[in-house]
PDB file of N, CA, C and O in Angstrom:
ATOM      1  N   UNK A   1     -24.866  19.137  -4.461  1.00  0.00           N
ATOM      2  CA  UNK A   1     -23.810  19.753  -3.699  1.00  0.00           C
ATOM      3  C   UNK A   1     -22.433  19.491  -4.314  1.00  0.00           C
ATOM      4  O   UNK A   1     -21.643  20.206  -3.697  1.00  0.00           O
ATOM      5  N   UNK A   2     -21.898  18.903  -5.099  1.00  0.00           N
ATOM      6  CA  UNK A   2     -20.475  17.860  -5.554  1.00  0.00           C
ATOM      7  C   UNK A   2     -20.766  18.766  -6.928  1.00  0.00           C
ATOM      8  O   UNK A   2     -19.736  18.745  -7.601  1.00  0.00           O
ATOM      9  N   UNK A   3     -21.938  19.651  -7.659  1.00  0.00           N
ATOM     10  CA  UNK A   3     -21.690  20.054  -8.910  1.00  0.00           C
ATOM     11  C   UNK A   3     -20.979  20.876  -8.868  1.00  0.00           C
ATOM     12  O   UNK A   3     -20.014  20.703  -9.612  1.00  0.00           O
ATOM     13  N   UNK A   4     -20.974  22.001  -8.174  1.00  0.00           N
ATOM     14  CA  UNK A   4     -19.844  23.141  -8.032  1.00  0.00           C
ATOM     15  C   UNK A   4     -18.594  23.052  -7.776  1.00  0.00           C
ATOM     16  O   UNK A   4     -17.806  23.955  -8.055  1.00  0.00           O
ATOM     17  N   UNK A   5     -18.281  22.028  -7.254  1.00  0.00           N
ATOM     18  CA  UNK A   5     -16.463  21.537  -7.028  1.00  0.00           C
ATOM     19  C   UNK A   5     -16.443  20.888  -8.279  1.00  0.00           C
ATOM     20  O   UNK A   5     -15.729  21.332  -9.178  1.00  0.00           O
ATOM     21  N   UNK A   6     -17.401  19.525  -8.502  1.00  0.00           N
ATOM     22  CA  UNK A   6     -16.559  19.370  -9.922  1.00  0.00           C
ATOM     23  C   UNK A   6     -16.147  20.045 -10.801  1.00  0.00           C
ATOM     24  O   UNK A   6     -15.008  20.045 -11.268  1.00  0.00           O
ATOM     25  N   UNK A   7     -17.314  20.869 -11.190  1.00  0.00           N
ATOM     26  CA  UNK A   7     -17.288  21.902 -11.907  1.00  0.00           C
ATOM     27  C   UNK A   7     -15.756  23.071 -11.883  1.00  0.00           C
ATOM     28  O   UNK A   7     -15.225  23.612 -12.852  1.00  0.00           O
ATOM     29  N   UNK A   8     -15.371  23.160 -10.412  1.00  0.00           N
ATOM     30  CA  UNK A   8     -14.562  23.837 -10.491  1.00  0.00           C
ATOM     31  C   UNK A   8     -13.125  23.574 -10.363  1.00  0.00           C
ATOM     32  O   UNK A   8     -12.159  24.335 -10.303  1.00  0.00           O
ATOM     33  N   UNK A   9     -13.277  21.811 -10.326  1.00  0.00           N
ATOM     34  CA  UNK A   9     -12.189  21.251 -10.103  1.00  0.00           C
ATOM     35  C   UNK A   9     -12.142  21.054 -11.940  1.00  0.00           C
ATOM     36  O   UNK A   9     -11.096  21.007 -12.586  1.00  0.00           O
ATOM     37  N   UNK A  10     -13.383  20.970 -12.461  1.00  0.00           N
ATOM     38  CA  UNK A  10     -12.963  20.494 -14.128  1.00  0.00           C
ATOM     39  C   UNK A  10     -12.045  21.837 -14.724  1.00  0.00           C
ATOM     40  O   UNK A  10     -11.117  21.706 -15.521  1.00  0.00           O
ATOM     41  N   UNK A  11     -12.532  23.204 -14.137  1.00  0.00           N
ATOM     42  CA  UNK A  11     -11.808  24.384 -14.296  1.00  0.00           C
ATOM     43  C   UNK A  11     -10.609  24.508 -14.392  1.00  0.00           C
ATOM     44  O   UNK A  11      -9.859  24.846 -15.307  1.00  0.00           O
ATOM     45  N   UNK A  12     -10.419  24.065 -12.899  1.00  0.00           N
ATOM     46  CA  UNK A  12      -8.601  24.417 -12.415  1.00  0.00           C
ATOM     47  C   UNK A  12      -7.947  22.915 -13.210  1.00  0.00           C
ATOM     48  O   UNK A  12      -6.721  22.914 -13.097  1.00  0.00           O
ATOM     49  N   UNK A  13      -8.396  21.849 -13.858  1.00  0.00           N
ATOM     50  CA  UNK A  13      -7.588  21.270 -14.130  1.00  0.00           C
ATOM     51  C   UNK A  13      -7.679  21.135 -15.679  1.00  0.00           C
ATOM     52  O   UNK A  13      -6.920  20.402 -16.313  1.00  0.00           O
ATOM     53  N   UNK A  14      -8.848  22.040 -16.356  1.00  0.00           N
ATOM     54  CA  UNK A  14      -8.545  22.637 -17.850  1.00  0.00           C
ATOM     55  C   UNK A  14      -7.373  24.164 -17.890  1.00  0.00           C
ATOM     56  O   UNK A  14      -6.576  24.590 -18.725  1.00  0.00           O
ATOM     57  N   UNK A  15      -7.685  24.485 -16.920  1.00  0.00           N
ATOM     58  CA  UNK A  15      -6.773  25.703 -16.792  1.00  0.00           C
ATOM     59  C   UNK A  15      -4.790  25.106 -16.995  1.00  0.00           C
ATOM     60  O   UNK A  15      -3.872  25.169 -17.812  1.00  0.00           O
ATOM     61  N   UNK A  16      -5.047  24.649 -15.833  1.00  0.00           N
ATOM     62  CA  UNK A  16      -3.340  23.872 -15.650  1.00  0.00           C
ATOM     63  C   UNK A  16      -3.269  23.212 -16.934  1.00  0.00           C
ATOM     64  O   UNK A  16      -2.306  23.773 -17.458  1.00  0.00           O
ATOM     65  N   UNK A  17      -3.730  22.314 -17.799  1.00  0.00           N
ATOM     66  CA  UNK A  17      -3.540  21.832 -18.590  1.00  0.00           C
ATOM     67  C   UNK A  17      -2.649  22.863 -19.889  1.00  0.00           C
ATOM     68  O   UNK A  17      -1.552  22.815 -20.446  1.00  0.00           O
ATOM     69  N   UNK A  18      -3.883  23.766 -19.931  1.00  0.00           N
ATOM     70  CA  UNK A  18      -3.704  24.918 -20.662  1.00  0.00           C
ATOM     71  C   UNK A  18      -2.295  25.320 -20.383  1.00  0.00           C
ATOM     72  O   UNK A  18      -1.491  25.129 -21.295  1.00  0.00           O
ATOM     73  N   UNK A  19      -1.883  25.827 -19.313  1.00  0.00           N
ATOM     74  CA  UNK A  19      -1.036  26.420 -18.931  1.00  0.00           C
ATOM     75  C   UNK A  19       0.087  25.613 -19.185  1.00  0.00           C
ATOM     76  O   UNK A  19       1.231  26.005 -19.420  1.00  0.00           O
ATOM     77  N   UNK A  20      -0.366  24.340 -19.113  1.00  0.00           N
ATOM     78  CA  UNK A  20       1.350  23.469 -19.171  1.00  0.00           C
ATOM     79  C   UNK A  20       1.517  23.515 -20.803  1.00  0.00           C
ATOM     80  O   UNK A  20       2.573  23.907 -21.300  1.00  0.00           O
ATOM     81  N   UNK A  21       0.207  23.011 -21.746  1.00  0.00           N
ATOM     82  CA  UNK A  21       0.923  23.136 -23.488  1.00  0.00           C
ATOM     83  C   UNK A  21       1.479  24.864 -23.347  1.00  0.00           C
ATOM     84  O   UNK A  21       2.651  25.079 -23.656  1.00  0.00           O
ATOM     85  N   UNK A  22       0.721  25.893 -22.940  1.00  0.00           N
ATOM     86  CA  UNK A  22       1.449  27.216 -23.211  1.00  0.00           C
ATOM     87  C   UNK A  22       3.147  27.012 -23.253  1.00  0.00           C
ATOM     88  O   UNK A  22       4.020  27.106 -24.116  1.00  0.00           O
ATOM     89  N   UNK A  23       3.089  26.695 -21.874  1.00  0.00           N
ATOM     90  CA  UNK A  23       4.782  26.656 -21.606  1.00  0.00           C
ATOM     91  C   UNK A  23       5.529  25.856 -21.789  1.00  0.00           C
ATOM     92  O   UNK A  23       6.706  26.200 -21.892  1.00  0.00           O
ATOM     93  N   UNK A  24       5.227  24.671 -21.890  1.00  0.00           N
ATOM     94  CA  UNK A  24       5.766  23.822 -22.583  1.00  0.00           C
ATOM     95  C   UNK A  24       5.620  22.915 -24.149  1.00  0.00           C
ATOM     96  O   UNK A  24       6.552  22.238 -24.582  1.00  0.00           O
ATOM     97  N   UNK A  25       4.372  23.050 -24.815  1.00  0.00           N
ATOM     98  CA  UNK A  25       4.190  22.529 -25.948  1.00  0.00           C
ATOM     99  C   UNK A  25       3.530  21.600 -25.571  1.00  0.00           C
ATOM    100  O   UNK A  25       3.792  20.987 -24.536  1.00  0.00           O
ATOM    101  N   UNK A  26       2.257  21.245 -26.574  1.00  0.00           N
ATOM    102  CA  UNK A  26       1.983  19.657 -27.023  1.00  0.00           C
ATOM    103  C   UNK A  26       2.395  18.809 -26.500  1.00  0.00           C
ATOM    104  O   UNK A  26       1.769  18.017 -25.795  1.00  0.00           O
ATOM    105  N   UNK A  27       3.808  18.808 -26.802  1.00  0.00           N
ATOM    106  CA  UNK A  27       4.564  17.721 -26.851  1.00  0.00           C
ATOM    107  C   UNK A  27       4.938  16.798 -25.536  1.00  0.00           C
ATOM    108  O   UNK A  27       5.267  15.611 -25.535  1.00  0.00           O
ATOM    109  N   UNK A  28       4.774  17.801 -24.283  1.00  0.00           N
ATOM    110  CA  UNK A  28       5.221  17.922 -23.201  1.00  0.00           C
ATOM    111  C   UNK A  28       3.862  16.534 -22.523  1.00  0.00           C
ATOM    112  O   UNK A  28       4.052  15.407 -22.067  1.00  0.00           O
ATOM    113  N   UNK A  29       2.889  17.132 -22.701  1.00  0.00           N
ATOM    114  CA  UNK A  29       1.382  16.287 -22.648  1.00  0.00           C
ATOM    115  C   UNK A  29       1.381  14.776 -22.846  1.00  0.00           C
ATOM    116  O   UNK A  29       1.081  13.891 -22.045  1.00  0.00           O
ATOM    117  N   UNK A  30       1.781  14.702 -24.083  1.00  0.00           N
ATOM    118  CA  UNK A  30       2.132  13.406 -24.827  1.00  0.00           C
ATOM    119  C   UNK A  30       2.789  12.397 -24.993  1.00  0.00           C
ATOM    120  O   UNK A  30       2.562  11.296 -25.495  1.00  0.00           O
ATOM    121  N   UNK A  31       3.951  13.049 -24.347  1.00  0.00           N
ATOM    122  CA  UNK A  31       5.641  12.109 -23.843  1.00  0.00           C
ATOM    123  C   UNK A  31       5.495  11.825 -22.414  1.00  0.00           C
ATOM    124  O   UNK A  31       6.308  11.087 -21.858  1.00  0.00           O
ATOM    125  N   UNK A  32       4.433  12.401 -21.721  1.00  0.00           N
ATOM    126  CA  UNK A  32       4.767  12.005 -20.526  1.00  0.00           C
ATOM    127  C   UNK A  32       4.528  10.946 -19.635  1.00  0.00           C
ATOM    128  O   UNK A  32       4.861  10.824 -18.457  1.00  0.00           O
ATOM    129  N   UNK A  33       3.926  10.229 -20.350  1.00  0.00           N
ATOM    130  CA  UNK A  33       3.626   8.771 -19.870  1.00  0.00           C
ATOM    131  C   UNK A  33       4.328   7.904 -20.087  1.00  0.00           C
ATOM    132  O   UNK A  33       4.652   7.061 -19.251  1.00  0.00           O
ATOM    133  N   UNK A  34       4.947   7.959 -22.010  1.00  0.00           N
ATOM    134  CA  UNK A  34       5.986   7.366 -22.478  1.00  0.00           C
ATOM    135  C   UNK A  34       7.508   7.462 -21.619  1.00  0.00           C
ATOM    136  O   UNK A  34       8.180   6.445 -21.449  1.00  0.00           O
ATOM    137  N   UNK A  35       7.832   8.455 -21.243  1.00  0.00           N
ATOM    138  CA  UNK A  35       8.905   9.017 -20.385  1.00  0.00           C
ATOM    139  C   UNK A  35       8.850   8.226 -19.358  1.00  0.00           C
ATOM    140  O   UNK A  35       9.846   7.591 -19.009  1.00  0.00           O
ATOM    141  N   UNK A  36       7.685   8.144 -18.718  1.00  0.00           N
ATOM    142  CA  UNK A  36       8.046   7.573 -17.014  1.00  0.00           C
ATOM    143  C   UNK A  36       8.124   6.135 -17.267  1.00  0.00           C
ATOM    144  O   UNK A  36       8.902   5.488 -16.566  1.00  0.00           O
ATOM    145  N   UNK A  37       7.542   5.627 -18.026  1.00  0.00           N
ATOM    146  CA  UNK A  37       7.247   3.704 -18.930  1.00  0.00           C
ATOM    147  C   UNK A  37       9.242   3.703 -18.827  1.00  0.00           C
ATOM    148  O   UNK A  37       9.890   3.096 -17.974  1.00  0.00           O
ATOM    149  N   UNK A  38       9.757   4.474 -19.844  1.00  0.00           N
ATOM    150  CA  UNK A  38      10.910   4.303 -20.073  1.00  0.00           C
ATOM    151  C   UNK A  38      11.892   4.541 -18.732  1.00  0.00           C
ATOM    152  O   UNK A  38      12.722   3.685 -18.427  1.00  0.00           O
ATOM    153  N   UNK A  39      11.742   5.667 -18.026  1.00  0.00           N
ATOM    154  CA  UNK A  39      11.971   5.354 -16.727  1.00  0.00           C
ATOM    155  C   UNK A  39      11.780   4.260 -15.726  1.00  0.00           C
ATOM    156  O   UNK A  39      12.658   3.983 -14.909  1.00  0.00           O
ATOM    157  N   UNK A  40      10.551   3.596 -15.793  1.00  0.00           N
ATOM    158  CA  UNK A  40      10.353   2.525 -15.057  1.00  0.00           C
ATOM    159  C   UNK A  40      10.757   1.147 -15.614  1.00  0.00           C
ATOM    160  O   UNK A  40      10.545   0.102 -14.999  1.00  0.00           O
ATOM    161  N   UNK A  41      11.402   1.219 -16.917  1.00  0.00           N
ATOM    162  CA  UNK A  41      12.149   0.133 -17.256  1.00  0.00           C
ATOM    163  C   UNK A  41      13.504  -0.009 -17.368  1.00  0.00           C
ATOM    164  O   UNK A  41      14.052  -1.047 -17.738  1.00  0.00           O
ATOM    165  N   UNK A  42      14.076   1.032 -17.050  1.00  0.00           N
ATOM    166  CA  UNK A  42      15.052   0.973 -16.674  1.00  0.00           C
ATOM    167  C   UNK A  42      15.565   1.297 -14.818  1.00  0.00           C
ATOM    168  O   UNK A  42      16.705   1.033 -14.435  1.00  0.00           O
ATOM    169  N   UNK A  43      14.963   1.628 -14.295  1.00  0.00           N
ATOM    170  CA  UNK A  43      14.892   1.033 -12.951  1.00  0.00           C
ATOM    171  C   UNK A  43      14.774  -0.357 -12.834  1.00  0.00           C
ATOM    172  O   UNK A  43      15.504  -1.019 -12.097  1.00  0.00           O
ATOM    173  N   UNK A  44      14.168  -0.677 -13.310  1.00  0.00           N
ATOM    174  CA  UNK A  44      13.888  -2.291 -12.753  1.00  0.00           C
ATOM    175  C   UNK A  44      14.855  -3.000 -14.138  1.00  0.00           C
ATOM    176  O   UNK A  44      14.380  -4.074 -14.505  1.00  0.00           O
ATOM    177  N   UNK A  45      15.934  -2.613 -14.816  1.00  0.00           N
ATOM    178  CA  UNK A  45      16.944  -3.312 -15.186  1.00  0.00           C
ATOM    179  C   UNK A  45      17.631  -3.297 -13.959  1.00  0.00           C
ATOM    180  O   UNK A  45      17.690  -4.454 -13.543  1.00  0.00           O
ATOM    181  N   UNK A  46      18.183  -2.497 -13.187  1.00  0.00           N
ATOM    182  CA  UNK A  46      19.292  -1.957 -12.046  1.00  0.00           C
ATOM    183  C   UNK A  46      18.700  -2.989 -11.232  1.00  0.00           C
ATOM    184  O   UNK A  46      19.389  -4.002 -11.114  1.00  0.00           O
ATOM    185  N   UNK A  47      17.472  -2.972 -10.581  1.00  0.00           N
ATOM    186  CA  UNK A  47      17.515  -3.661  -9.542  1.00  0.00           C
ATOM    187  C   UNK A  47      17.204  -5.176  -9.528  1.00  0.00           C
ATOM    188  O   UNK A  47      16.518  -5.763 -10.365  1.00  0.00           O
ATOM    189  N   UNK A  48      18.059  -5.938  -8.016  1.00  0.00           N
ATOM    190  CA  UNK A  48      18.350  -7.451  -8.693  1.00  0.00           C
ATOM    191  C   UNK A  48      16.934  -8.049  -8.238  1.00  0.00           C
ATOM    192  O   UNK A  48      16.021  -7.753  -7.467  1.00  0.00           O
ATOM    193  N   UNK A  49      17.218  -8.907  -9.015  1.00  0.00           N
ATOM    194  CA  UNK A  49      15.969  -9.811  -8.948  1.00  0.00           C
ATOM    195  C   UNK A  49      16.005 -10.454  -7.591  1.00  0.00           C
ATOM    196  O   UNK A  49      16.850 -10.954  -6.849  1.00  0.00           O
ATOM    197  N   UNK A  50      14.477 -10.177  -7.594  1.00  0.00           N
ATOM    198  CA  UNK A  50      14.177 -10.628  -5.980  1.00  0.00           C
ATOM    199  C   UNK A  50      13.548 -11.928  -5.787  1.00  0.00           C
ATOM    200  O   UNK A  50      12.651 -12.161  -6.597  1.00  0.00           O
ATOM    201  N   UNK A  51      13.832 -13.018  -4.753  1.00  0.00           N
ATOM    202  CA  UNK A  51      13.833 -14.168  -4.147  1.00  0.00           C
ATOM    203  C   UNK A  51      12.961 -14.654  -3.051  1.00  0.00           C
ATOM    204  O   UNK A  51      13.647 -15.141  -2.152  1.00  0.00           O
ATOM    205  N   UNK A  52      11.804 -14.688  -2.834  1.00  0.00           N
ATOM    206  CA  UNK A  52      11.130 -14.763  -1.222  1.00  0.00           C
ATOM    207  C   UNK A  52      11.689 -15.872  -0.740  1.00  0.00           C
ATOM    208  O   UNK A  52      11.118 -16.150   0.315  1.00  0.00           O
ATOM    209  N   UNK A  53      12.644 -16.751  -1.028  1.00  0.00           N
ATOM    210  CA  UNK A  53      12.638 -18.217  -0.357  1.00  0.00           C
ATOM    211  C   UNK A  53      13.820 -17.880  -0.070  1.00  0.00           C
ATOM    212  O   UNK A  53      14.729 -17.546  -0.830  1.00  0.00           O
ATOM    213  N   UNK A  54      13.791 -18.052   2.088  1.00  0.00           N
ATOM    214  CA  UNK A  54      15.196 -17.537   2.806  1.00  0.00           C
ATOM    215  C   UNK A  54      16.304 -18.417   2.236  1.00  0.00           C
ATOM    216  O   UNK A  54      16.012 -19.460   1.650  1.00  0.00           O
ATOM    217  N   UNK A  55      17.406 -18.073   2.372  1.00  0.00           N
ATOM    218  CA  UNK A  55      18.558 -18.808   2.047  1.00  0.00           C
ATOM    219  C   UNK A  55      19.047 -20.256   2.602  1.00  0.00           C
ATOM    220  O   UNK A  55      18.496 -20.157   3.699  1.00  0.00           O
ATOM    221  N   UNK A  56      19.416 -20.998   2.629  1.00  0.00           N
ATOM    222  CA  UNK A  56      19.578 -22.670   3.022  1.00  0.00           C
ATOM    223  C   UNK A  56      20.484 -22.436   4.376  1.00  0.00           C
ATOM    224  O   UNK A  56      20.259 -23.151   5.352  1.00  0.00           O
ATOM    225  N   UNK A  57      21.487 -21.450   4.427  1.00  0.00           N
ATOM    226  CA  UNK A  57      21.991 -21.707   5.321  1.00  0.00           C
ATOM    227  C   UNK A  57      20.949 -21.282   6.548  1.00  0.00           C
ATOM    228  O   UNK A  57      20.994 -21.929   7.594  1.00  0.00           O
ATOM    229  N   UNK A  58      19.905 -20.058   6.379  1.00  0.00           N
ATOM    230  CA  UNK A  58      19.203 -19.836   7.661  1.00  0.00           C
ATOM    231  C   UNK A  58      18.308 -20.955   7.786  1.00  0.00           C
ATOM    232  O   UNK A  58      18.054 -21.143   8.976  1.00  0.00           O
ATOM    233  N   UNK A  59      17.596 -21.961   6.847  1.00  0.00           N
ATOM    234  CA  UNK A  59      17.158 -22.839   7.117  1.00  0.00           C
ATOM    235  C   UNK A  59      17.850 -23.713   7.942  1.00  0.00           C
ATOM    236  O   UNK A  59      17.172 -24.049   8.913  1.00  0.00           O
ATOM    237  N   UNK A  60      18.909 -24.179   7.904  1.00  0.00           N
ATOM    238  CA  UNK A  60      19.837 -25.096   9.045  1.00  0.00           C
ATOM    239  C   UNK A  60      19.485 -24.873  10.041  1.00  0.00           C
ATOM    240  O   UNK A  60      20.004 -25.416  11.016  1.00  0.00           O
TER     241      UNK A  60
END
């Protein structure tokens, strides 16, 4: 029962694939992991470093 969806899910997501080098190139495929890596390292330059241990004065 699951062969015909895979099957047609392997379709629609050779299709889209297809469709994205058409319109965008190769290249588009290939950078895009690298891209978000580089995105996600520079987010987490910006944000400050985080602390779980409350501050001394709420300890008082």
């Amino acid at each position: 029962m699951n062969t015909p969806n895979s099957n047609d899910d392997l379709d629609f997501e050779t299709m889209m694939q297809d469709k994205i080098r058409d319109n965008f190139g190769e290249a588009a495929a290939d950078t895009s992991d690298r891209a978000s890596d580089e995105r996600l390292k520079e987010m987490n330059k910006k944000l400050p470093s985080w602390n779980l241990e409350p501050p001394l004065k709420f300890l008082k």
